[in-house]
C-alpha positions in Angstrom: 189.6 -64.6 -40.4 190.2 -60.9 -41.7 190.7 -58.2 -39.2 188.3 -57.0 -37.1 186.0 -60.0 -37.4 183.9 -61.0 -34.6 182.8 -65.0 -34.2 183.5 -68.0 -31.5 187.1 -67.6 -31.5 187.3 -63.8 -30.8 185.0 -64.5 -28.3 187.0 -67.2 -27.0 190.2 -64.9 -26.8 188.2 -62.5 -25.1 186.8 -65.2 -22.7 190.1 -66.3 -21.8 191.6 -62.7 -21.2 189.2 -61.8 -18.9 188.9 -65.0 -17.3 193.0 -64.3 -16.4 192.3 -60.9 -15.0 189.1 -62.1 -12.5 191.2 -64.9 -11.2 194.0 -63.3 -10.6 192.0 -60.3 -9.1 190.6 -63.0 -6.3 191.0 -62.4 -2.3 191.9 -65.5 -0.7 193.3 -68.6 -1.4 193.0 -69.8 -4.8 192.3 -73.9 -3.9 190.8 -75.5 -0.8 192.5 -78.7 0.2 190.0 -81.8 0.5 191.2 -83.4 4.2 190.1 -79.8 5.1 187.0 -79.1 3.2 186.2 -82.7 4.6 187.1 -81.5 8.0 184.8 -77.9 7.5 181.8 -80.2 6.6 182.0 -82.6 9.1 182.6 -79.5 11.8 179.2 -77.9 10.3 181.3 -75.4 9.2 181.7 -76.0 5.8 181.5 -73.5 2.8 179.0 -73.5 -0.2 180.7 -76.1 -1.7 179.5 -76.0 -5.8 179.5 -79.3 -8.0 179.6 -78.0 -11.8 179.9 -80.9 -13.3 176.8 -82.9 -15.3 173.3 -84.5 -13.5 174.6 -87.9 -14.2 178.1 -87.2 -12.9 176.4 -85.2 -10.1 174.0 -88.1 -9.0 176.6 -90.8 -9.2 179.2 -89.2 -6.6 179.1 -85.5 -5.3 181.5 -84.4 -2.2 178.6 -84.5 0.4 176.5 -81.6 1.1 177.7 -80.2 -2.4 174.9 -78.2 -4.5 174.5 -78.9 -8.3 175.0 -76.3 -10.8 176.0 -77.4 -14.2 178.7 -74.5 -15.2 176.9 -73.5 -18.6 174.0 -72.0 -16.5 176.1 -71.0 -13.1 175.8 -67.4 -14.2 171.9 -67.5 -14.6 171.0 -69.8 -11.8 173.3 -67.7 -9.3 170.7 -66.9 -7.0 170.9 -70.8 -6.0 174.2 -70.5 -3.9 172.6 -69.4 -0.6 174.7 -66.7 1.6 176.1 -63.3 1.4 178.8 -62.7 -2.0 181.4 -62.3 0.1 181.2 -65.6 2.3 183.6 -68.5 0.5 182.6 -70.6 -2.3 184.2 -74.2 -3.5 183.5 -75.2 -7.1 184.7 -78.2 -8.4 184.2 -80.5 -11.7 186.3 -84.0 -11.9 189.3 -82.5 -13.6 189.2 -78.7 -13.6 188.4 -77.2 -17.0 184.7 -76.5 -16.1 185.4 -75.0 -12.7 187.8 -72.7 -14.2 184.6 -71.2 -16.3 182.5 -71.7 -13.4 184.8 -69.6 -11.1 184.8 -67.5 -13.9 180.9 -66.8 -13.8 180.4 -66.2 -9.8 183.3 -63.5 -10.0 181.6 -62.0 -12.3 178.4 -62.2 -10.7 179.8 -60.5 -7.7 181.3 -63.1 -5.8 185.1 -62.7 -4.1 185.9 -65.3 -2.4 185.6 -68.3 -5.3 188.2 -71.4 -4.5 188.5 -74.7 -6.4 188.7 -77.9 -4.3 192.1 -78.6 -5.1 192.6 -82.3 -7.2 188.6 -81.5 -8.1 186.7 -84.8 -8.0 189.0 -87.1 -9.3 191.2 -86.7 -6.4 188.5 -86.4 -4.1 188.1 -90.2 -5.1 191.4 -90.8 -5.2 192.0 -90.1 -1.9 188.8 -92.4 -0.7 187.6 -89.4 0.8 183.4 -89.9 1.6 180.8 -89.4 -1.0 177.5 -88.1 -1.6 174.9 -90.0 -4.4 171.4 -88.4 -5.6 170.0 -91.5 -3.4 172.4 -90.8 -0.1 170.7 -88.8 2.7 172.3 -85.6 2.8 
């Protein structure tokens, strides 16, 4: 690539540079454990608690009560995540990758208070905890 060229992977760079400087500019603690976003939930006094990942993944196991918003349109459907920008936010996807972009959008979009639920999905399942499916009541 000759100097001063502009394409996917400068973008990427860039991406990644400034996805360093929003997290580490976050208030708050940076994860959530699940025993107590479980416990918030069940006390009806859980966060917006974000679910990133696909439909299909979404629909065959979401940590209940859990909002879908694939994390390639977070930043244009952010008007979905009901409260004020400053209340707390949970995102998750089954490993991390995605909710590192995803936390990425909402800070950008205004929102300071963005935690991952720590272990994501796939230690949500791991630990047994209860789960949500597109055919569960909510």
């Amino acid at each position: 690539m000759r100097r001063g060229a502009t394409g996917p992977m400068t973008a990427a760079w860039a991406l990644s540079a400034l996805a360093m400087t929003a997290c580490a500019a976050a208030t708050g603690p940076a994860r959530v454990a699940p025993d107590a976003l479980l416990a918030s939930i069940e006390a009806g006094a859980g966060p917006v608690v974000v679910d990133v990942r696909t439909r299909g993944e979404y629909d065959r196991s979401h940590v209940p009560g859990a909002i879908h918003i694939p994390f390639y349109v977070l930043l244009v459907n952010q008007d979905e995540i009901p409260g004020p920008r400053d209340e707390p936010v949970v995102v998750y996807c089954e490993h991390g990758p995605r909710a590192g972009v995803a936390k990425l959008a909402l800070r950008l979009a205004g929102f300071t208070d963005v935690r991952y639920l720590d272990g994501h999905m796939s230690g949500w399942k791991e630990r047994h905890l209860p789960i949500q499916t597109s055919t569960s009541p909510p």
